[in-house]
MDAnalysis code that builds the backbone (N, CA, C; Angstrom):
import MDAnalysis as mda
import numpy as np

u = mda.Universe.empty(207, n_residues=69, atom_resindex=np.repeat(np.arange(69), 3), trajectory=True)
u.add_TopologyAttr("name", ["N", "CA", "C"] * 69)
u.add_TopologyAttr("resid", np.arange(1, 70))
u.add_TopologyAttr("resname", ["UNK", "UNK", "UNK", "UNK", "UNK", "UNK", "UNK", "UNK", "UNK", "UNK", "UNK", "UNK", "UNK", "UNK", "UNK", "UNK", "UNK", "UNK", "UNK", "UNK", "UNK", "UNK", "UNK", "UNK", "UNK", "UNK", "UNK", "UNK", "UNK", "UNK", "UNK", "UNK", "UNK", "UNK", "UNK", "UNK", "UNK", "UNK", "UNK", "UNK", "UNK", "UNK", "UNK", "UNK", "UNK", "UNK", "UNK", "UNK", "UNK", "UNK", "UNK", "UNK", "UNK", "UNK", "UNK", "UNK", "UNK", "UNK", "UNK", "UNK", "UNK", "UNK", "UNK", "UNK", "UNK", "UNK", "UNK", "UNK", "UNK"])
u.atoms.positions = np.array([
    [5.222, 7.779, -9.750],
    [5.655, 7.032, -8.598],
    [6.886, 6.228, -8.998],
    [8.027, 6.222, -8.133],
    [9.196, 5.403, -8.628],
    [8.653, 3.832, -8.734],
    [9.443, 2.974, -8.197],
    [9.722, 1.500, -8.544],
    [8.403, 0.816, -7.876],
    [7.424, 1.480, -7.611],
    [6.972, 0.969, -6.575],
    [5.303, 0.165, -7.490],
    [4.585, -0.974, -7.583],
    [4.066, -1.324, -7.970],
    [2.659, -0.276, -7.874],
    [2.102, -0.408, -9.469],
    [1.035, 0.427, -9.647],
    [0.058, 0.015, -8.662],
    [-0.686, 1.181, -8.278],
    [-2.216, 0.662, -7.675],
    [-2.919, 0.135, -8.599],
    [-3.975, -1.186, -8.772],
    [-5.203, -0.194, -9.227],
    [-6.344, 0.730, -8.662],
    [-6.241, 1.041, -7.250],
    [-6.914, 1.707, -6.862],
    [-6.420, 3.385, -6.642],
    [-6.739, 4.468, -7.149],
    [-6.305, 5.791, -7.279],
    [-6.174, 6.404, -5.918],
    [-6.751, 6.004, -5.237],
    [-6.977, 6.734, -3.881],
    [-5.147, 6.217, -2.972],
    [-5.229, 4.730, -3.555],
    [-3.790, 4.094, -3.220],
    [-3.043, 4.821, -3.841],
    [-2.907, 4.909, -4.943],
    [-1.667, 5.262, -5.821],
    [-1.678, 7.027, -5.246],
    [-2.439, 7.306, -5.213],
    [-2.400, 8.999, -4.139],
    [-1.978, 8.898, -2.863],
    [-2.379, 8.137, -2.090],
    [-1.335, 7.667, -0.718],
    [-0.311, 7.589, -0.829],
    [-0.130, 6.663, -1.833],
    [1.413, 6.101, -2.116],
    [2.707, 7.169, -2.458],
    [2.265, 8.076, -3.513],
    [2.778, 9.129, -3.768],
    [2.719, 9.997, -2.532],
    [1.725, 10.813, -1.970],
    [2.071, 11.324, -0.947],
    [2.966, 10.880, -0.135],
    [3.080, 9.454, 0.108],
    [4.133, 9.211, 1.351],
    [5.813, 8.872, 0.893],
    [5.812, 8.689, -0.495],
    [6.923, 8.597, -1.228],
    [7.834, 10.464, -0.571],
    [6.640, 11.253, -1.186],
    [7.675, 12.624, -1.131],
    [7.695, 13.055, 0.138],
    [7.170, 12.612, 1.057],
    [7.160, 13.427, 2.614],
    [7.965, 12.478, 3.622],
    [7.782, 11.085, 3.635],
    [8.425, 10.296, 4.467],
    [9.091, 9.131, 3.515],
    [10.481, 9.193, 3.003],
    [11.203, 8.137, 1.735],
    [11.028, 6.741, 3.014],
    [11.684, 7.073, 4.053],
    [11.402, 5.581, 4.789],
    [10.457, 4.748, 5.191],
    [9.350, 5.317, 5.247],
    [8.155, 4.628, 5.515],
    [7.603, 3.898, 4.345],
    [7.935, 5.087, 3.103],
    [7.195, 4.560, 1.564],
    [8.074, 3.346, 1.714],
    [9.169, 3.569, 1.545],
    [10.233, 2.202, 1.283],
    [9.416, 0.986, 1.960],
    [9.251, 0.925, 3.445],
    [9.069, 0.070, 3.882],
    [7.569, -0.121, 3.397],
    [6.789, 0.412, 3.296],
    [5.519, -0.397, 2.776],
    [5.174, -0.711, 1.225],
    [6.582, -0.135, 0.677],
    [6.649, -0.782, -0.837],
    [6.939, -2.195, -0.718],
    [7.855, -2.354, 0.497],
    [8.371, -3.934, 0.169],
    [7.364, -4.443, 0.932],
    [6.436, -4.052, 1.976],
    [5.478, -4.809, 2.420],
    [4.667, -5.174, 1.220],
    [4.330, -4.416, 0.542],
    [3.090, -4.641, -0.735],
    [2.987, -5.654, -1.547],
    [4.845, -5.635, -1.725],
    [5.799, -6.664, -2.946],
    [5.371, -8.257, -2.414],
    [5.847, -7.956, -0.911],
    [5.707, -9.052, -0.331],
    [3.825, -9.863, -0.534],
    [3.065, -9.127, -0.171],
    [1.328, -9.218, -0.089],
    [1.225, -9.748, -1.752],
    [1.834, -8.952, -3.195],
    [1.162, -9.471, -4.101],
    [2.067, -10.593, -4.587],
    [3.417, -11.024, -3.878],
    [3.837, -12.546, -4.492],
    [3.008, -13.498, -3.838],
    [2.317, -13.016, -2.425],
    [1.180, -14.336, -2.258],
    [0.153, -14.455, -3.507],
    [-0.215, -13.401, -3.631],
    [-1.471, -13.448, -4.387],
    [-1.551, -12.099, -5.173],
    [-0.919, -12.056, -6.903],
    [-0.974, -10.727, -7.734],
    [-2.710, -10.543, -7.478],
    [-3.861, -11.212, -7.633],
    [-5.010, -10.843, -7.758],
    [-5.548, -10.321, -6.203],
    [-4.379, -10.019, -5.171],
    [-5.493, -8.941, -4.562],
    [-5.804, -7.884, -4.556],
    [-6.723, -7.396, -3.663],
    [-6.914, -5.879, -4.169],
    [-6.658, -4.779, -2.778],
    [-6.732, -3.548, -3.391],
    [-6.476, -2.818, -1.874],
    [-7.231, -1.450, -1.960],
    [-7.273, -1.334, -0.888],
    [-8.152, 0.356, -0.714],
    [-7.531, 0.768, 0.190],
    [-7.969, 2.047, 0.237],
    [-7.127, 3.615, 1.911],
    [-8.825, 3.220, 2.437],
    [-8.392, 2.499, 3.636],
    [-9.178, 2.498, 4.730],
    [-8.661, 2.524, 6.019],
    [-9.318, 3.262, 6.906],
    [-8.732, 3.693, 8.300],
    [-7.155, 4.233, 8.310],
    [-7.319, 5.257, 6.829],
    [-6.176, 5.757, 7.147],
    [-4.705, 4.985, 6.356],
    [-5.028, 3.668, 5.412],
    [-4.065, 2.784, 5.396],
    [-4.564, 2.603, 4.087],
    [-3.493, 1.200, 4.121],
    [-4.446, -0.250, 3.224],
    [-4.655, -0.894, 3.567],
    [-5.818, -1.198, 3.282],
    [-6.200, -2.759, 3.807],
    [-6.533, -3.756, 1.960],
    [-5.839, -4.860, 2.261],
    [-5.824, -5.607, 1.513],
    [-6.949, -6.489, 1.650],
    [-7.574, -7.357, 0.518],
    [-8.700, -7.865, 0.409],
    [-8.748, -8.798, -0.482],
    [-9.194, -10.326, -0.140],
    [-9.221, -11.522, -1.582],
    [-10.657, -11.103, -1.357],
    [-11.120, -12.286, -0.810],
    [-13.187, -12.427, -0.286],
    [-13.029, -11.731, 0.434],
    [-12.847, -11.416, 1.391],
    [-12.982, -10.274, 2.440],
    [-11.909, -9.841, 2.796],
    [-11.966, -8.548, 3.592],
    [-11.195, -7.505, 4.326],
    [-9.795, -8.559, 5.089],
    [-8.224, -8.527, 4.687],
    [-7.711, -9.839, 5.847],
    [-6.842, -8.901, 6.309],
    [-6.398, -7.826, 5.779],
    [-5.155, -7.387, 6.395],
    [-4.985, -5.902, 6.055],
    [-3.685, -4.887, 6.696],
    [-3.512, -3.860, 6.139],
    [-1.904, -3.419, 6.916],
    [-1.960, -2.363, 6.002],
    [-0.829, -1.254, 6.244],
    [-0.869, 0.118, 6.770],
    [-0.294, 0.305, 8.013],
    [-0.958, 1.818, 8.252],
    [0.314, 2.358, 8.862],
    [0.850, 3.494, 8.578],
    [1.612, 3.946, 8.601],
    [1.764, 5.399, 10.331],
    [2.012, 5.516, 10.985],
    [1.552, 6.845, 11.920],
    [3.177, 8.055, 11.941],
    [3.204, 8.744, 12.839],
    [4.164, 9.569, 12.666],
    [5.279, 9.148, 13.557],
    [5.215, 8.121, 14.085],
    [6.571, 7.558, 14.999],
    [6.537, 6.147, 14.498],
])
């Protein structure tokens, strides 16, 4: 994966890559969304749920989901 911060979750870092080589503009934009999510907080975490990420401290607060338009 280029510049784009490691997952630790594999299922992410497989999203991530998939959307790097099929759509460069979308990856772009939810690389810098991500950048943005871990200068609040490096210790959160994320999973591919509903299709996305959803980010998580104590519970489920937010996500990223990408569609074809």
């Amino acid at each position: 994966m280029s510049e784009t911060q490691k997952s630790k979750d594999s299922e992410v870092t497989i999203f991530l890559e998939n959307l790097e080589s099929t759509d460069s503009e979308k990856f772009t934009m939810i690389k810098l969304l991500r950048e943005v999510v871990f200068e609040v907080d490096p210790d959160i975490s994320e999973k591919i749920m509903y299709g996305g990420i959803m980010f998580t401290a104590n519970e489920d607060f937010g996500g990223i989901f990408v569609s074809q338009k």
